[in-house]
N, C-alpha and C positions, 0 to 999 in steps of 0.2 A: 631428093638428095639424101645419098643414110646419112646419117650421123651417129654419134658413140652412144650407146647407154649408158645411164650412171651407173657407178661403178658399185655405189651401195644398192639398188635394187639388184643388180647382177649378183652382189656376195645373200642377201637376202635368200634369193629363188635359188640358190645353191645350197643355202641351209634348210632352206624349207623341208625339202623331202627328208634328211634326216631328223630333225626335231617334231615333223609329223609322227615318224617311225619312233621314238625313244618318248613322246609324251604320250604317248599308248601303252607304252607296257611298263606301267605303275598301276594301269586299269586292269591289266590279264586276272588278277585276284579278284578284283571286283565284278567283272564278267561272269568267270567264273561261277561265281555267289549268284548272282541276277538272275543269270538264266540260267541255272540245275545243271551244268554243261562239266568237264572232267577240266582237269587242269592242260590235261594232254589235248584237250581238243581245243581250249583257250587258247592255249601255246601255239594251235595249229593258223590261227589267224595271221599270224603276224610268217609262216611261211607262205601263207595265200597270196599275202600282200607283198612279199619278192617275185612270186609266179606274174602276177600281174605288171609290174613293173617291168619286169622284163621283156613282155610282149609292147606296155607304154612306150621302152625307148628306142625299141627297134622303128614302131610306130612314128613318133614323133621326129624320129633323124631323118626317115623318109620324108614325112611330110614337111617338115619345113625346109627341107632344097627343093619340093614342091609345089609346096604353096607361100611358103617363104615365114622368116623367122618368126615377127607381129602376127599373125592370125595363126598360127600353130601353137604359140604360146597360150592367146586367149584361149582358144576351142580347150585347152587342155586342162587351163586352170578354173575354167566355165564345169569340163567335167566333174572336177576335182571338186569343185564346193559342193554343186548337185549332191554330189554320193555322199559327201559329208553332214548336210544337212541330213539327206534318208536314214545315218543312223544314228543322229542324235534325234530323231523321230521314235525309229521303231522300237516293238519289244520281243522281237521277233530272233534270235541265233543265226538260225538262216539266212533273213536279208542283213544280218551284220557283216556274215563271212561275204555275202556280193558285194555290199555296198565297200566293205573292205579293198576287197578285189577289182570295183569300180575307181573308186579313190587313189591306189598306187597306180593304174593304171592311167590315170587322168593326170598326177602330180609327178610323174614321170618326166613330162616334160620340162618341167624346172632343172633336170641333170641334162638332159643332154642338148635342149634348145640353149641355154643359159651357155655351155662351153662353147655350142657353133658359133653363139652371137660375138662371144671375146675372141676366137678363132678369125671372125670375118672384122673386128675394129681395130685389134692392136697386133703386130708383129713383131718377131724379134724378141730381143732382150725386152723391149716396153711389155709382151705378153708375157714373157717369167716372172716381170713384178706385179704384174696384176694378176696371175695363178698362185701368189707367194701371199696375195694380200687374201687371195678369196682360200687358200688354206687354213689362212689363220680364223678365218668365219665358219670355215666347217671342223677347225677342230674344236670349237665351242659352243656349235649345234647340240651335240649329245649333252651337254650340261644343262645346257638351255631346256633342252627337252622333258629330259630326267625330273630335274627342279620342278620345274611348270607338273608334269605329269603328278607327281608325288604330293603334291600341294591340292592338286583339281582333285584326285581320286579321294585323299584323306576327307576333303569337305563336302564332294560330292559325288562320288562316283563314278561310274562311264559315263554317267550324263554331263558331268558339269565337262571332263573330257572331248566328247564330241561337241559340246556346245562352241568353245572353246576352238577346236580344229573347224568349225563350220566360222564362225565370226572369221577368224583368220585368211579364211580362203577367201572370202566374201571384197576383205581388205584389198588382200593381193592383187583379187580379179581387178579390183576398180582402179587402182592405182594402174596397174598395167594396162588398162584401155585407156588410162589418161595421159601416160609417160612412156611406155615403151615406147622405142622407134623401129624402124625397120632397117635391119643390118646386111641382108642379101643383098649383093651387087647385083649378079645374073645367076639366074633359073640355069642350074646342072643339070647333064644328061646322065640318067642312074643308069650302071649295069648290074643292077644288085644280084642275077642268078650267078652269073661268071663271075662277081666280088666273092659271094658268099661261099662257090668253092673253091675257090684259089683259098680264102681265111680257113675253112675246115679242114684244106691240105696244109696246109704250116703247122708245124708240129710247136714252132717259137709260139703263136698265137694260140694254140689249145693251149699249153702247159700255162702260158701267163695267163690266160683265165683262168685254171685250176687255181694257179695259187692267188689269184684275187679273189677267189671266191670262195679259199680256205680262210682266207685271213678275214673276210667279214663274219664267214658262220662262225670261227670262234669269235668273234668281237659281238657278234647279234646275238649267240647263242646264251650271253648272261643276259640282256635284254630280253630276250624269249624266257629265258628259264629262272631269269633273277628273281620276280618280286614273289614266285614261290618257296624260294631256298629261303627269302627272309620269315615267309611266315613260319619256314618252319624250325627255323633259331628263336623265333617267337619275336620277331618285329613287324613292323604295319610298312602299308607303301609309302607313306611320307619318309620314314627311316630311308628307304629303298629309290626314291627319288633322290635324296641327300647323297647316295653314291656314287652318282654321277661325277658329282666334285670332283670323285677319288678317280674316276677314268679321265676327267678331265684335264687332270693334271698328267698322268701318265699321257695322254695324244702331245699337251705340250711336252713332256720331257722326249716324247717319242719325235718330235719336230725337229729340237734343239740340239738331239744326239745327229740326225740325220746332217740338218746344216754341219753342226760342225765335223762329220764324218765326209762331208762332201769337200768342204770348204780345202780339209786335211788330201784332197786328191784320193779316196779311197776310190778303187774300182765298184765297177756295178757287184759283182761277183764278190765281194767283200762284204758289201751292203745284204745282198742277199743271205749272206752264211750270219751276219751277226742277227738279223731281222728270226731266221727260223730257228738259232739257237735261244731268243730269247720267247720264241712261244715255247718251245719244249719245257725250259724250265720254268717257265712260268704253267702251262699248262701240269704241269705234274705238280706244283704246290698246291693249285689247286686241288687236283686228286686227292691229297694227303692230307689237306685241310679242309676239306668243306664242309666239315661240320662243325667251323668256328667262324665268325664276323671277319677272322683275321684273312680267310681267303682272298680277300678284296687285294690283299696285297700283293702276290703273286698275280693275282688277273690283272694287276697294274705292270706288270713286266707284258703280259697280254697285247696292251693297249700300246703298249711302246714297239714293242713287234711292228704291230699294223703301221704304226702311222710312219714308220720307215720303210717296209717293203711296198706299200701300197702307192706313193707317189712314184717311186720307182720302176716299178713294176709296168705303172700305168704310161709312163714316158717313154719306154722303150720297145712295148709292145705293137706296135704299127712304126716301126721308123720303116718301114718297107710300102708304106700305104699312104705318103704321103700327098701323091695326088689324090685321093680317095678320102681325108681323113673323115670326115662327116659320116659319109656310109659305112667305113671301112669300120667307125666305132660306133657305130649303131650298135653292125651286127656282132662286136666285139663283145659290146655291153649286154645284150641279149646272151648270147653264150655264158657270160660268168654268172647273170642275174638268174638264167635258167640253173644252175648250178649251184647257188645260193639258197634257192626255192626250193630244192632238193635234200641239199642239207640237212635243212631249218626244219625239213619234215621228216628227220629220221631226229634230228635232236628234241624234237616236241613228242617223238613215238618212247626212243630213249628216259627222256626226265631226269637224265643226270649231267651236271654242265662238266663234272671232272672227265667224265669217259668221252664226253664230245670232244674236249680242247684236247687232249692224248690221241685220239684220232686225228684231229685235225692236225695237229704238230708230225703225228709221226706221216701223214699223208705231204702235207709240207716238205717233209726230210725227204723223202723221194721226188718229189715234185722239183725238188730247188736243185739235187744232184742231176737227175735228166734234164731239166732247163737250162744247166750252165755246162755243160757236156755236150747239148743243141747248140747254142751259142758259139760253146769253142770252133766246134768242129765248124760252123759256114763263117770264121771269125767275124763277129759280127761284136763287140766289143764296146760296151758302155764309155 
């Protein structure tokens, strides 16, 4: 018989992979230092670790309408400690960047097994308020993260960091061999060749991954490139974990604008135009400020962006895939995470977060006008 998951290990495994990703890069300086490695190439980890994730989720949507939700979860968060452990071991660069690349590959699962399993228990309006509950868990992931990170690296470095991300996973594994349940009814027939180009001919479904995958490189891109910009105003990464706050509050403001812009009946198309004006000009104070502490404050306009186009974005994007949605968002999420990965490696080649977010804004600004011009024209209407 399935039965429900609880509802807090589900908001948990949803925030994991991000508080994975944001308690890391308070360590990027520390690495760094460790292992004689450039800032540029420290920074390069943290785009290895979206490459990998995005091969993780295409993976694990597969396999669990395969092998079903409880043993795709374990295998993945079995891998996840594994890698974890290896690089709180090694002193090696090299097996940092694998076991890096092992790791989002392994904790991948927690994003997209975690949405099939509320996908297959609640329906309806019951599943809007259980997405609404498990939002408010990921928009406090990245503080969570930040904090912890800023705190581990000031006392001990990338050690006490991975040591840290190993225990944790270690947690999760056990708890989830004791408490998950199994949420699959019946075992799906995949047609993932014939899914995957009907999704690469949808021009709706490329452009919504463009701009889901614009709005996390600029959201990632001050985690990639932050706790360098602090050293070089002359503060330490506990200062630089402490920022977090500052974004944390911006996702909530970025929530609160969204509710009540929905609430208020605005269209999808509305949403969209307010969400990519507020990176532009948030992304341009950055520009013109970044060589003062006070940046933070426009990259708070950043984070309000995101956390309104990005639920959005993501709700609309397969309304045509509905029987499919499981696979249909595997290979969604693979598309924008390959895309991310990409990014994240031109903004770690780059080393400036002002020229990144002015890129990403102005790539946004066309992205949002051919996306709602797509839309029009097969009226397809939020």
């Amino acid at each position: 018989m399935n039965t429900k998951p609880s509802l807090w290990l589900m908001v948990v495994m949803l925030m994991f992979p991000q508080i994975v990703e944001t308690i890391y890069s308070p360590a990027l300086g520390a690495i760094a230092k460790s292992f004689s490695v450039s800032n540029s190439q420290a920074a390069q980890t943290i785009s290895i670790y979206f490459f990998a994730f995005a091969i993780g989720v295409v993976t694990w949507g597969i396999l669990a309408d395969k092998l079903g939700r409880r043993p795709t979860m374990i295998i993945g968060l079995f891998i996840y400690a594994s890698a974890a452990v290896v690089a709180m071991k090694t002193e090696s660069f090299a097996i940092i960047l694998i076991a890096r690349a092992v790791s989002a590959f392994g904790i991948a699962v927690g994003s997209i097994v975690t949405q099939t399993m509320l996908r297959d228990a609640f329906g309806g309006k019951e599943l809007s308020k259980v997405f609404s509950l498990m939002g408010i868990g990921i928009s406090i992931s990245p503080v969570l993260g930040m904090l912890l990170g800023g705190k581990l690296s000031a006392t001990g470095g990338h050690h006490d960091v991975f040591f840290a991300l190993a225990a944790m996973a270690v947690i999760l594994l056990t708890y989830n061999l004791a408490k998950l349940p199994e949420t699959q009814k019946e075992k799906q027939s995949l047609q993932l060749f014939s899914l995957s180009l009907c999704i690469i001919k949808d021009k709706n479904v490329i452009l919504s991954a463009l701009l889901v995958a614009l709005y996390n490189v600029a959201l990632f891109s001050y985690y990639q490139l932050g706790a360098f910009i602090f050293v070089d105003l002359g503060f330490n990464s506990s200062l630089f974990g402490y920022s977090g706050v500052v974004l944390g509050i911006g996702t909530l403001l970025g929530s609160y604008l969204n509710k009540t812009l929905l609430t208020r009946k605005a269209s999808f198309h509305t949403l969209l135009w307010v969400s990519v004006s507020l990176l532009t000009i948030g992304a341009l104070g950055v520009y013109l400020i970044l060589d003062s502490i006070w940046f933070l404050t426009p990259m708070m306009l950043v984070v309000i962006s995101f956390s309104i186009a990005i639920p959005n974005i993501l709700s609309a994007a397969l309304v045509n895939y509905k029987q499919q949605t499981g696979s249909a968002g595997a290979i969604f999420g693979l598309l924008y995470y390959l895309m991310i990965g990409a990014g994240l490696t031109l903004a770690g080649v780059v080393q400036h977060l002002g020229i990144v977010l002015v890129t990403c804004s102005a790539m946004a600004l066309v992205a949002t006008m051919s996306w709602v011009d797509s839309r029009a024209s097969n009226s397809t209407v939020r």
